[in-house]
N, C-alpha and C positions, 0 to 999 in steps of 0.2 A: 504494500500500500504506500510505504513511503518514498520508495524508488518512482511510482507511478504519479506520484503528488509533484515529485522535481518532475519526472519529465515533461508531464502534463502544465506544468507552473499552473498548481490545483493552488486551494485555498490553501491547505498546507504550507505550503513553497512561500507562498506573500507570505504567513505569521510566521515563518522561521527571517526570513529575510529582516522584516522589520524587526522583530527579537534580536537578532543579530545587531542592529544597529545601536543597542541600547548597552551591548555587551562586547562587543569585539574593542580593544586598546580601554579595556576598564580593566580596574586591579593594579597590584604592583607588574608591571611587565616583566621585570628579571621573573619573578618567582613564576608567571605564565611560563616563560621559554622554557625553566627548569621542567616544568610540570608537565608541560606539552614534548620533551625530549625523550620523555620517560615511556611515549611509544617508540622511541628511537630502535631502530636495529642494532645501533652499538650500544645502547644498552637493556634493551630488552633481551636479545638474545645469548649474552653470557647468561644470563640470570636462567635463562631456558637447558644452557650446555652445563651448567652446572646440576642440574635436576635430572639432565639427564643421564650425565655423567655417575651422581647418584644412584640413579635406577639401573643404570647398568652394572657401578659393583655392587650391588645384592640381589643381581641376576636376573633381575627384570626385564628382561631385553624386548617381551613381547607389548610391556607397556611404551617403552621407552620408544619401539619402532611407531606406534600412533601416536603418540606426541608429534615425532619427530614429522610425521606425514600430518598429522593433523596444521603445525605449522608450515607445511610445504606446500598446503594446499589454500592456504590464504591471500596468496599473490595471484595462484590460477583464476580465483573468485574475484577479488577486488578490481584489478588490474583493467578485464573485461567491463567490468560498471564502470569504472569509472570512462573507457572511451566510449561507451555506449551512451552515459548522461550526458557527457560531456561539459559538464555542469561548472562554470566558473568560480573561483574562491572570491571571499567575501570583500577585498581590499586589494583585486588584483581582479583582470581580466582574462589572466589566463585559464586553462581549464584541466578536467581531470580533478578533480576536487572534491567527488561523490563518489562513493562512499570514505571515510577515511582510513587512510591506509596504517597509521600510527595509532590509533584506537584499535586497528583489526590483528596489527602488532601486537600491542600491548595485551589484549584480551588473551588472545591466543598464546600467546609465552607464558604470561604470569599466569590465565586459569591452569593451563597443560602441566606447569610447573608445581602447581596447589596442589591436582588432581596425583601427580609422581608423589608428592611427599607427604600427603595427610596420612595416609596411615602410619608416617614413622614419627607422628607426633601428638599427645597427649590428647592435645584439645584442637581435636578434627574442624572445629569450626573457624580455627583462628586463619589458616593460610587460604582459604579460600575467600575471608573476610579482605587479607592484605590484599588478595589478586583484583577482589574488585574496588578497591581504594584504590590503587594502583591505575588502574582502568579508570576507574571515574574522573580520579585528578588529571589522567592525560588528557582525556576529550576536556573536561573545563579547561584546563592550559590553552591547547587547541582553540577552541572558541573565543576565550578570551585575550589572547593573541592574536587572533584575529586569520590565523589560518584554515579554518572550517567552520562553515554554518553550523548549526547544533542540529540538523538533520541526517548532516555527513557523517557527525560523530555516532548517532541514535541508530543511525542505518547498519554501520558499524558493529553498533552491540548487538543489535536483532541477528545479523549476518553469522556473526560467530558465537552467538548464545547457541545457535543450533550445533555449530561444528561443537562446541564442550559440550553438549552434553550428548553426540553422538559420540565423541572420542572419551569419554565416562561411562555409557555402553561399552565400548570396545573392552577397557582398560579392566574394565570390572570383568567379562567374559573370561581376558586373557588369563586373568589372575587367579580363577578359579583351577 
C-alpha cells in the first residue's frame, strides 16, 4: 500500500511530504548523521560478522547461512524499488530514495544478529529490544537529516519485518 501511495503521489505521499517539511534539518544535526550512519554498511555489518562469526563457533552454521542470505537478499529487494519508484529525496532532486536502503540495512543486521544470539543470553527480550532501537534511531536520523521521507524509512521496516520473521522460521527449523 505504501509503495502504491508514492507511486500513485496518493494522499499518503502529500502527508508524508508535508510531515517531512516540519522534520527534515530539525534536531541536533551531528547526533542525526551519527544516528542515521548506524544503517551504515560499515557499521552495520561488523556488528552482523561478529554474530555470525559467533554462530558459527558453536556450530550453528545452518542458522548463520540465513542470516547470512537473509542479508544478501536485501539489496536484491531494495535496489529494484527503488529504480522502479524512482522516487526523489527530500532536499535533493535526485532519485532512488524509496525505499531506504540504510533502514533495510540496519533492520536486517541488527534483527539477524538479535535473532543468532538471544538464546545465548539471559533475558531473551533485551537484544531484540537493542535491534529495534537501533533500527528506529537510524530511520529518525535518516528523516531528520533530511535524507528520506518517513515513508522510505516505514517502507523499509514493512519490507524486512517480513524477511525477520521468515528468517526466525528458518532459524528456528534449523535448530531443531
Amino acid at each position: 500500500m505504501i509503495t502504491w501511495q508514492v507511486v500513485a503521489d496518493g494522499p499518503l505521499r502529500r502527508l508524508d511530504e508535508r510531515l517531512d517539511h516540519h522534520l527534515a534539518g530539525r534536531g541536533p544535526q551531528p547526533l542525526a548523521q551519527v544516528l542515521a550512519d548506524l544503517g551504515s554498511m560499515p557499521v552495520a555489518l561488523p556488528v552482523l560478522a561478529l554474530a555470525l562469526g559467533h554462530a558459527l563457533w558453536r556450530g550453528a552454521r545452518a542458522t548463520a547461512l540465513i542470516a547470512a542470505l537473509t542479508m544478501a537478499v536485501v539489496p536484491a529487494l531494495v535496489v529494484p524499488l527503488k529504480t522502479w519508484t524512482d522516487r526523489a529525496g527530500p532536499l535533493t532532486s535526485d532519485t532512488g530514495y524509496y525505499p531506504s536502503g540504510h533502514t533495510a540495512t540496519a533492520m536486517v543486521a541488527y534483527g539477524v544478529s538479535a535473532l543468532l544470539l538471544t538464546s545465548h543470553v539471559r533475558r531473551r527480550w533485551v537484544l531484540p529490544v537493542v535491534a529495534g532501537v537501533l533500527t528506529a534511531a537510524t530511520g529518525t536520523g535518516l528523516v531528520l537529516h533530511g535524507y528520506h521521507w518517513p515513508l522510505d524509512v516505514l517502507a523499509s521496516g514493512c519490507l524486512c519485518g517480513v524477511l525477520l520473521i521468515v528468517a526466525s522460521m528458518g532459524m528456528r527449523r534449523s535448530s531443531r
